[in-house]
Steps between C-alpha positions, in 0.01 A plus 500: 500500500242516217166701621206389383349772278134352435254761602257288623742457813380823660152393502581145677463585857191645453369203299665276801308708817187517309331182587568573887357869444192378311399227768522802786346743252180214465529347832548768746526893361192401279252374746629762791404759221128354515484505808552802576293612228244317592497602825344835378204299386181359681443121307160329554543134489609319171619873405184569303534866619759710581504851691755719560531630829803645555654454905194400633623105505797686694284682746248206558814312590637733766135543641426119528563392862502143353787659299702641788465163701672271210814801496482425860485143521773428221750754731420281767532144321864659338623592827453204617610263188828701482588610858416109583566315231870658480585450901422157441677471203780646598510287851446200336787555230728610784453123639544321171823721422658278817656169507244288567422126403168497194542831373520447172161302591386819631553742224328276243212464777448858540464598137179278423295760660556755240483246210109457632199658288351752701196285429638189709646688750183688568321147517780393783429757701129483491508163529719561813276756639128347436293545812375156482774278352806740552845374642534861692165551606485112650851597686347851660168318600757172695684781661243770613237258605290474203487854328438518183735694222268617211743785369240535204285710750795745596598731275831576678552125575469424121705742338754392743493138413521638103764664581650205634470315214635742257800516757569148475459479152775744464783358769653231269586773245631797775664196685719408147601864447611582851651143525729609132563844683616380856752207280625861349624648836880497490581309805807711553256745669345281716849361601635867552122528747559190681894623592356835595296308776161580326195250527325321310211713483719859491685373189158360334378853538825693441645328205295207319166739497646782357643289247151377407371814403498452147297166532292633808415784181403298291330265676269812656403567132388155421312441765325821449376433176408136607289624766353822260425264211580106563213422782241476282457096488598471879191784578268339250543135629480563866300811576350639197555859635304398806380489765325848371773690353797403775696340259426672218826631317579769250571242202161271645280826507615541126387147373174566686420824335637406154406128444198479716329835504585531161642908583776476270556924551480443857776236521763660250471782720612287781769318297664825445460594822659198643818540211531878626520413871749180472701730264519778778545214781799361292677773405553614883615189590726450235635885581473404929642154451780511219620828690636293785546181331882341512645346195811318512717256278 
């Protein structure tokens, strides 16, 4: 077979891959670069002046108690939007994965939360939740004799109900992996269970869960990131970081200090800080996770 002896050949992979490495060069190494670089600087607003001063936008981070709080309160809201959100998931996938009349009904159903804007699902649920006009608070004030729900006054009792939210948000798109992982489960094994005498609930622990580990995995990762970095329009619709500072995230604490105070030093700081701790929280799941997780063909 004749081999094609143009030079230029060589060079045609390169010239292929460098489009892709360009957009992550301008797109994403680029703009990390500045941000870190600028987060050696003190910026007045509109830039006009620029100081260096070294780790001190590091320091006045770690010293902030308003600071500590938002590390606090996103640990909180991502324990709850992935411990939650998953054991829903996951029970709700295990029902659709039966033989049951309308489930094809109910797997399209379930997906349309995920397809919502954070925007419109953060005005459903604080349309649902309005003290005055509010489907929830109209049902707790019929059934304990007139009390009135106003969550907006309760820190606790509103980062819960944003937590909600984002946990809903998320269920049609856990519900559709788990639902193409449990379809995956060679049914031999749950046969082989059933002749052993095992129940329902021994072989749903013993055999199908294992087998989800690789989509359990992956599914801890996403929802990670979406509750690090994909809250933003849920927080800004229905709390604003409020009431005080009780809902007040790492990614919200960022806008605040980079787009409204104008402390553009101040929030690359926190940018970085927030890439270097997801990084850290990643990697030992990854390691934890994909150390026990089961493959199979």
């Amino acid at each position: 077979m004749h081999e094609d002896k143009f030079p230029g050949n060589k060079f045609l992979p390169y010239l292929l891959i460098a489009p892709s490495i360009a957009v992550i060069f301008i797109f994403l190494i680029g703009p990390f670069g500045q941000s870190i670089y600028e987060s050696f600087f003190f910026s007045t607003p509109f830039g006009t002046k620029t100081i260096f001063v070294g780790l001190r936008n590091y320091i006045r981070l770690f010293s902030s108690p308003d600071y500590l709080n938002s590390i606090v309160v996103t640990f909180k809201f991502s324990a709850f939007v992935i411990i939650v959100g998953l054991s829903i998931s996951l029970a709700i996938a295990q029902l659709l994965n039966q033989k049951i009349r309308g489930v094809g009904f109910y797997q399209v159903a379930l997906i349309w939360t995920y397809a919502l804007s954070p925007t419109i699902a953060g005005v459903i649920w604080a349309s649902m939740f309005a003290p005055a006009t509010g489907l929830i608070p109209y049902i707790v004030s019929k059934l304990y004799d007139g009390y009135k729900l106003n969550w907006m006054t309760n820190g606790q009792l509103a980062l819960l109900v944003v937590a909600a939210a984002a946990t809903w948000k998320m269920l049609g798109y856990n519900i559709i992996f788990f639902l193409a992982g449990l379809q995956n489960v060679p049914g031999e094994f749950l046969e082989a269970a059933q002749i052993d005498g095992a129940s329902s609930w021994k072989a749903f622990w013993r055999i199908t869960f294992p087998m989800l580990s690789p989509t359990t995995s992956f599914l801890l990762f996403v929802n990670m990131l979406y509750a690090f970095f994909q809250v933003f329009g849920l927080i800004d619709i229905m709390t604003h970081g409020g009431p005080g500072n009780a809902t007040e995230l790492l990614v919200y604490k960022l806008y605040r200090d980079g787009f409204i105070h104008l402390n553009t030093g101040y929030a690359s700081a926190q940018s970085f800080v927030i890439f270097f701790v997801i990084s850290i929280v990643a990697i030992i799941q990854l390691r934890i996770v994909t150390r026990r997780a089961i493959y199979f063909r």
